[in-house]
DOZA-37703 format. One record per atom (N, C-alpha, C, O): x, y, z negated. Coordinates in steps of 0.2 Angstrom, whole numbers, plus 2048, in hexadecimal, padded with zeros to 3 digits. Layout:
residues N
XYZ...
//
This chain:
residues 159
8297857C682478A7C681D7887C681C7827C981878A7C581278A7C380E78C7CB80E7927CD80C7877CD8077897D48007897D27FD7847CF7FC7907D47F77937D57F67947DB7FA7947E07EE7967DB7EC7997E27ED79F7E17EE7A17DB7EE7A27E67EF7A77E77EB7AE7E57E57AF7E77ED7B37E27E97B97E17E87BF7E57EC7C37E67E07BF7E87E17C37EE7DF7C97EB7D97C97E87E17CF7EC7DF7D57EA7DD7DA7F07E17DC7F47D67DC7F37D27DC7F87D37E47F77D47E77F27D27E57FE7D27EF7FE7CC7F17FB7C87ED7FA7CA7F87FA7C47FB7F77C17FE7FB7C48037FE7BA7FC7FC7B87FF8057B780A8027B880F8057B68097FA7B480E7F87BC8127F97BB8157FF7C18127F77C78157FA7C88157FE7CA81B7FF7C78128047C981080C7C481580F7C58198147BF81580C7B781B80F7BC82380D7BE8268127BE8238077C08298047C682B8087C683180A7CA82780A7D082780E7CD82D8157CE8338177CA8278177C782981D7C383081D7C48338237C08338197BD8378197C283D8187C384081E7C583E8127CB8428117CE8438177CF8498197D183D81B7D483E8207D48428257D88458287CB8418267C884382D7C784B82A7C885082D7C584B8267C38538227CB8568237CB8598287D18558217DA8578217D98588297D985E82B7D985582B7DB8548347D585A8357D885F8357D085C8357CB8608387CE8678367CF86C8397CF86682F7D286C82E7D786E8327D68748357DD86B8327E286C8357E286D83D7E68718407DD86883F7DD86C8467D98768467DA87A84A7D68748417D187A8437D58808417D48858457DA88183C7E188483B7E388583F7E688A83E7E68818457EC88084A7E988384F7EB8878537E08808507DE8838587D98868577D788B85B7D68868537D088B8517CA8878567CB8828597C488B8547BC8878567C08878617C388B8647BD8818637BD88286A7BD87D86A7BC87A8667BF87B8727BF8768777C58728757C386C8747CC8738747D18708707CD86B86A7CD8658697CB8718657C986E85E7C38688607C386485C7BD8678647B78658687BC85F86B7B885B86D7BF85F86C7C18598717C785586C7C584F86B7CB85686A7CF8548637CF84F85E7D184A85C7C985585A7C68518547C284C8557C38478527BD84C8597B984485A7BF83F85C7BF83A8587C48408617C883C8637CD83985C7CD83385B7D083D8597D08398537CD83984D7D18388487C783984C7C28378477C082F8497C08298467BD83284F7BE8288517C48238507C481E84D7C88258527CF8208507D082084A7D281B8487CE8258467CF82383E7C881F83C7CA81A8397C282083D7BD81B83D7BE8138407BD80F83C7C18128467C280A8497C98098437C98048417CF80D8417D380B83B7CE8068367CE8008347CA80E8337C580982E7C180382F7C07FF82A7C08028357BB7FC8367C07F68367C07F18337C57F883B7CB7F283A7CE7F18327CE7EB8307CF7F882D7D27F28277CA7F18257CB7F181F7C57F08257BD7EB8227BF7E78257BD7E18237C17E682B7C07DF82D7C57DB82B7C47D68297CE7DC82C7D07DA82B7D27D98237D67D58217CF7DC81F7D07DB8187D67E08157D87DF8107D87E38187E07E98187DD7EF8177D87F18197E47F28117E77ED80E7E67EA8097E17EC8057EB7E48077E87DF8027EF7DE8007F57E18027ED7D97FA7F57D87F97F37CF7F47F07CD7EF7F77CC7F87F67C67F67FF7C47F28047C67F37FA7BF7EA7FF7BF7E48027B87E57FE7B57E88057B57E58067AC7E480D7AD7E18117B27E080C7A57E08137A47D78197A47DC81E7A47D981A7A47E58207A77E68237AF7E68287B27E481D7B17E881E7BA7E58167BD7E98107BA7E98177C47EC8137C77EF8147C97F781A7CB7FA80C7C97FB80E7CC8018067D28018007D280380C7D88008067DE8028037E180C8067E58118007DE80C7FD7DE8137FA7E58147F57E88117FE7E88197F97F181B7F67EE8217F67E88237F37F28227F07F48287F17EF82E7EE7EB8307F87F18307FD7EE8348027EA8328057ED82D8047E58338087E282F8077E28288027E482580F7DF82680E7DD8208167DD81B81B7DE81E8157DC81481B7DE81281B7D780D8167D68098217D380C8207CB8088267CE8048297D28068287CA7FD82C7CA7FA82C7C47F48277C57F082F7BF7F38327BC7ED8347C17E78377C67E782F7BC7E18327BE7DA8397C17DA83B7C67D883D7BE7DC8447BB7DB8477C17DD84D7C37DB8447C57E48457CB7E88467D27E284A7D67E283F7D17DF83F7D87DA8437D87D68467D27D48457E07D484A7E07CE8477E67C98477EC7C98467E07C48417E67BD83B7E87C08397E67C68367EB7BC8307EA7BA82B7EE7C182D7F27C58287EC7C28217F17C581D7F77C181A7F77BC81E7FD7C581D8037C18188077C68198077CC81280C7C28108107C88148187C781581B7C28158197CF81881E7CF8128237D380C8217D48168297D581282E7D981582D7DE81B82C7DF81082E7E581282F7EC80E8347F18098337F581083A7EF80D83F7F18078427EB8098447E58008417ED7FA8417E97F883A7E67F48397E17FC8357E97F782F7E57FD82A7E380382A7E67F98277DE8028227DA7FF8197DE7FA8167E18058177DD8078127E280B80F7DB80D8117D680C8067DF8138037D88188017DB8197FE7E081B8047D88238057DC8277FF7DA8267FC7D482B7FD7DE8307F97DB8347F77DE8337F67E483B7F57DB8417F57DD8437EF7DE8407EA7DB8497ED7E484A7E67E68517E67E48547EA7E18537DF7E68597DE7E185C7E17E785A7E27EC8667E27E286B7E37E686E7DF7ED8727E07F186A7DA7ED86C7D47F18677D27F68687CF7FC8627D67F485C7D47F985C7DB7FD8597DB80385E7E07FC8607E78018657E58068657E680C86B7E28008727E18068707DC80C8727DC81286C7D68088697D180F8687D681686A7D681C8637DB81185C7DD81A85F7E481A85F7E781F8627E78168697ED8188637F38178637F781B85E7F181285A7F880F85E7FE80E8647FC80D85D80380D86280780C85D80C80785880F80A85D80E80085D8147FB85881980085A81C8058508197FD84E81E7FF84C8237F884C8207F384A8287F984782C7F383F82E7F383D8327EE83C82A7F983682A7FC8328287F682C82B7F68338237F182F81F7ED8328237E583481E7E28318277E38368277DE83A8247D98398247D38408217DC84581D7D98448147DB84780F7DA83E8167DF83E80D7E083E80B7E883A80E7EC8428057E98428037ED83A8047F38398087F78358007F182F8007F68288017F18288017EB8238027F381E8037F08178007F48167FF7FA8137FE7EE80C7FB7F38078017F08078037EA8038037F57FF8087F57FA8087F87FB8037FC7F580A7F97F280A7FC7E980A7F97E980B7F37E38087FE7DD8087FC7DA8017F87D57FD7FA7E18017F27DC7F77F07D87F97EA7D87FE7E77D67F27EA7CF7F17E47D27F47DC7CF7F67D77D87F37DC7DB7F47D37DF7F97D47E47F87D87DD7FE7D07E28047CD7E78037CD7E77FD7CF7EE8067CD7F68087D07F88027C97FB7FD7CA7F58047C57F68027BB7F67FA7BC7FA7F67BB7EF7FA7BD7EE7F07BD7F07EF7C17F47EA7BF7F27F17CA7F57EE7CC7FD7EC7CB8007E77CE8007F07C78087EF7C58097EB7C080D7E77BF8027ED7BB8007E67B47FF7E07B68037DC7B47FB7E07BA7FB7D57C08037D57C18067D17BF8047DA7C580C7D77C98107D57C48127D07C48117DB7C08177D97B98147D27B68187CD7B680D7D27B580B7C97B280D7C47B580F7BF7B280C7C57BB80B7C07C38147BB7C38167B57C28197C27C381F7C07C38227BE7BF8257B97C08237C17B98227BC7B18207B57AF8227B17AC81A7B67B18177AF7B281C7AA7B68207A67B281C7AA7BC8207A87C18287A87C382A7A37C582A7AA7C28317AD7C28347B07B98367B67B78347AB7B58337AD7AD83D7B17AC83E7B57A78407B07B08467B27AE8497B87AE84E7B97AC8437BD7B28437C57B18427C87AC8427C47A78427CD7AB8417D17A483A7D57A68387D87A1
//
């Protein structure tokens, strides 16, 4: 196999802003629907606008999420923890799927590598075992296009 450094694909502060925004405007609404203008809604929402603000500053500083590529395979780093996976692990290609409102690239692990860690069949991902998603630098598109290259490259015995 052909050793490279590593390809780091860095989160996008402009998504990560957007994220946060959305977020905090969904939750305002939502409280203001559940409890109406008061003392409830006044004590609430500041408390979590800040905790979604200190989120934001923790993924700028921490670089999350990100997703680092190397010729053994990929580890998509969230927020919290992290998710690794060998070429060897996937089965068939990287595709962007829909997860909710926003598309993510879905993909599927071998039948061997579920029975190992006893994954069990969800429908959460549309037909694919995991998905990386999230506020990074490259579209759902290029990102599934690197990965499909990345593991071809590396791992040439796939299809």
């Amino acid at each position: 196999m052909l050793e490279i450094s590593p390809i780091f694909v860095p989160p996008s502060f402009i998504r990560l802003l957007g994220t946060l925004l959305l977020g905090n405007l969904g939750g305002a609404l939502g409280l203001w629907s559940i409890f109406g203008p008061g003392k409830i809604f006044a004590t609430v929402f500041p408390v979590i606008a800040g905790l979604t603000v200190l989120m934001f500053i923790i993924a700028l500083v921490r670089q999350r999420p990100s997703l680092v590529i190397t010729s053994d395979g990929f580890t998509f780093r969230k927020l919290f923890g992290a998710k690794s996976f060998r070429w060897e692990e996937i089965d068939g290609p990287f595709a962007v799927i829909k997860i909710g409102f926003s598309k993510a690239v879905g993909y599927k692990l071998t039948q061997e590598y579920r029975e190992r860690v006893g994954k069990k069949p969800t429908s959460q991902f549309s037909g694919y075992d995991d998905a990386i998603g999230g506020a990074l630098k490259l579209s759902s598109g290029a990102l599934a296009l690197l990965l499909n290259q990345q593991r071809q490259l590396h791992h040439p015995q796939v299809n």
